[in-house]
C-alpha positions as CSV (number, residue, x, y, z in Angstrom):
1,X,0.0,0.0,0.0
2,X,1.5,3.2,-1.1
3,X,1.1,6.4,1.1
4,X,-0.3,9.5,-1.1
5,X,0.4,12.8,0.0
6,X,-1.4,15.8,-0.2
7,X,-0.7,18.0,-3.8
8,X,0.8,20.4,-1.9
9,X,2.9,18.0,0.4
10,X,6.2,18.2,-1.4
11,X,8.9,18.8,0.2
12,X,10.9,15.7,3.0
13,X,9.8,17.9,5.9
14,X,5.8,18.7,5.1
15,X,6.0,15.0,4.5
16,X,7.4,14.2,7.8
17,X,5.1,16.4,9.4
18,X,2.4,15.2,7.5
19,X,3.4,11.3,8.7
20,X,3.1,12.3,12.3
21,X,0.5,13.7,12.0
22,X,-1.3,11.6,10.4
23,X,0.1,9.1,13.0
24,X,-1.6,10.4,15.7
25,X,-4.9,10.5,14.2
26,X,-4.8,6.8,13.3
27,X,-3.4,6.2,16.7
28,X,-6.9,8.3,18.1
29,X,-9.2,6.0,15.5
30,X,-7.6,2.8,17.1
31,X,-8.4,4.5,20.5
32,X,-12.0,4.8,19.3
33,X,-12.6,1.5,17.7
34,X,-11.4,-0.2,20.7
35,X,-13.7,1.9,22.6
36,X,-16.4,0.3,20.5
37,X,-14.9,-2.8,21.0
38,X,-14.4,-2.9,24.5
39,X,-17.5,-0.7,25.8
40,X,-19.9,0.2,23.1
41,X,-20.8,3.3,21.1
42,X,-23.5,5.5,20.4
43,X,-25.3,6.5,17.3
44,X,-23.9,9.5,17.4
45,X,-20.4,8.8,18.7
46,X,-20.7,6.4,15.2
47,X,-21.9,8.8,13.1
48,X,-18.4,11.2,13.7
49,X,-16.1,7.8,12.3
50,X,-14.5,8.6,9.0
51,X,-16.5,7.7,6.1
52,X,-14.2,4.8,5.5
53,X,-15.0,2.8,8.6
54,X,-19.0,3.4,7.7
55,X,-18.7,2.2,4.9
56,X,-17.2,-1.5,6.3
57,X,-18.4,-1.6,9.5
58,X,-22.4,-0.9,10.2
59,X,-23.3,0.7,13.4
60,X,-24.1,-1.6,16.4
61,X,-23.5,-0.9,19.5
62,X,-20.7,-2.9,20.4
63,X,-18.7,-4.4,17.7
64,X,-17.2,-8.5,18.0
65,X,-13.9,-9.7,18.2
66,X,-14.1,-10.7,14.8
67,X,-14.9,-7.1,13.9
68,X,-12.1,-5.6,16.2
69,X,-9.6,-7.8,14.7
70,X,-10.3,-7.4,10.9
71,X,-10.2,-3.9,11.8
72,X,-6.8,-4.4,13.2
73,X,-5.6,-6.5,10.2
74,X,-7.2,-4.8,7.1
75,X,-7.1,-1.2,8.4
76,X,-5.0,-0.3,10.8
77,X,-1.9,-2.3,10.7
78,X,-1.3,-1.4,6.7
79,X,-2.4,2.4,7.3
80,X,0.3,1.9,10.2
81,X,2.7,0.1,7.8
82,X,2.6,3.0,4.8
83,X,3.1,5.9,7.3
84,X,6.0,4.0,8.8
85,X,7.5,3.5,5.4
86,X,7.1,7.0,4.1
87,X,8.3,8.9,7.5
88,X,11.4,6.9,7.6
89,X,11.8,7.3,4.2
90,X,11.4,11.6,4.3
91,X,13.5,11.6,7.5
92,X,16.1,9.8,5.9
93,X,16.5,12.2,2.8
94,X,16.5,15.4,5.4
95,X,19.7,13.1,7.0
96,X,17.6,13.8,10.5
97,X,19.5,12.2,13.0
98,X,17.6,14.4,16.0
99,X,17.2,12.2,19.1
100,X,14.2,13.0,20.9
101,X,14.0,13.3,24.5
102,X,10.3,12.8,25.3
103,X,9.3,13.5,28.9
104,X,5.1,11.7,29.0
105,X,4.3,14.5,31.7
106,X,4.8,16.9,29.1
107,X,1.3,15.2,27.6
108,X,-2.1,15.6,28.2
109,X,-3.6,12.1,28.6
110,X,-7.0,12.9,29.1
111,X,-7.8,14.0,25.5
C-alpha cells in the first residue's frame, strides 16, 4: 500500500510532518474503535467515524472480536505500515538524525 500525499505536500519535511501527523490520528481511530470494541458506542459517537470505517463496519453498539480484529488487520496495521515507510523514508532524505527526548508528563492524557 502506497502512502499519497497531499498536492501540496512536497517537500521531505511537510511530509514528515504530515506522517506524524497523520500518526496520531490513526493512533486516536484505534483508541475509538477499541472503545467500541471494549464498551460500546452510540449513534452518534458512530456517526463522527471517518466515512471509511462506515462504509465497512455498520453501526451496532458494540462491535465482535471478529470485527475488532479485521479492523486491526485490514485497516489499521497497513495504514500503520505505509506511514511507517514513508516517515522513515522523508527523515532519511533530510539526513535527520535528531534524538528526541520525550518527557510523557509533558502530555495531556486525558484528551
Amino acid at each position: 500500500m502506497a502512502y499519497i500525499f497531499p498536492i501540496d505536500c512536497t517537500s521531505p519535511r511537510q511530509r514528515v510532518e504530515y506522517c506524524y501527523r497523520a500518526q496520531e490520528l490513526l493512533r486516536r481511530l484505534h483508541n475509538k474503535v477499541g472503545r467500541w470494541y471494549k464498551t460500546g458506542l452510540t449513534q452518534t459517537q458512530y456517526n463522527k467515524f471517518p466515512a471509511r470505517i462506515k462504509n465497512r463496519l455498520d453501526y451496532v453498539p458494540q462491535i465482535t472480536e471478529a470485527q475488532w480484529k479485521w479492523f486491526l488487520r485490514n485497516m489499521y496495521r497497513k495504514l500503520e505500515t505505509a506511514i511507517t515507510i514513508e516517515l522513515l523514508k522523508n527523515r532519511m532524505l533530510l539526513n535527520d538524525s535528531t534524538q528526541w527526548s520525550i518527557d510523557p508528563s509533558d502530555f495531556d492524557t486525558t484528551v
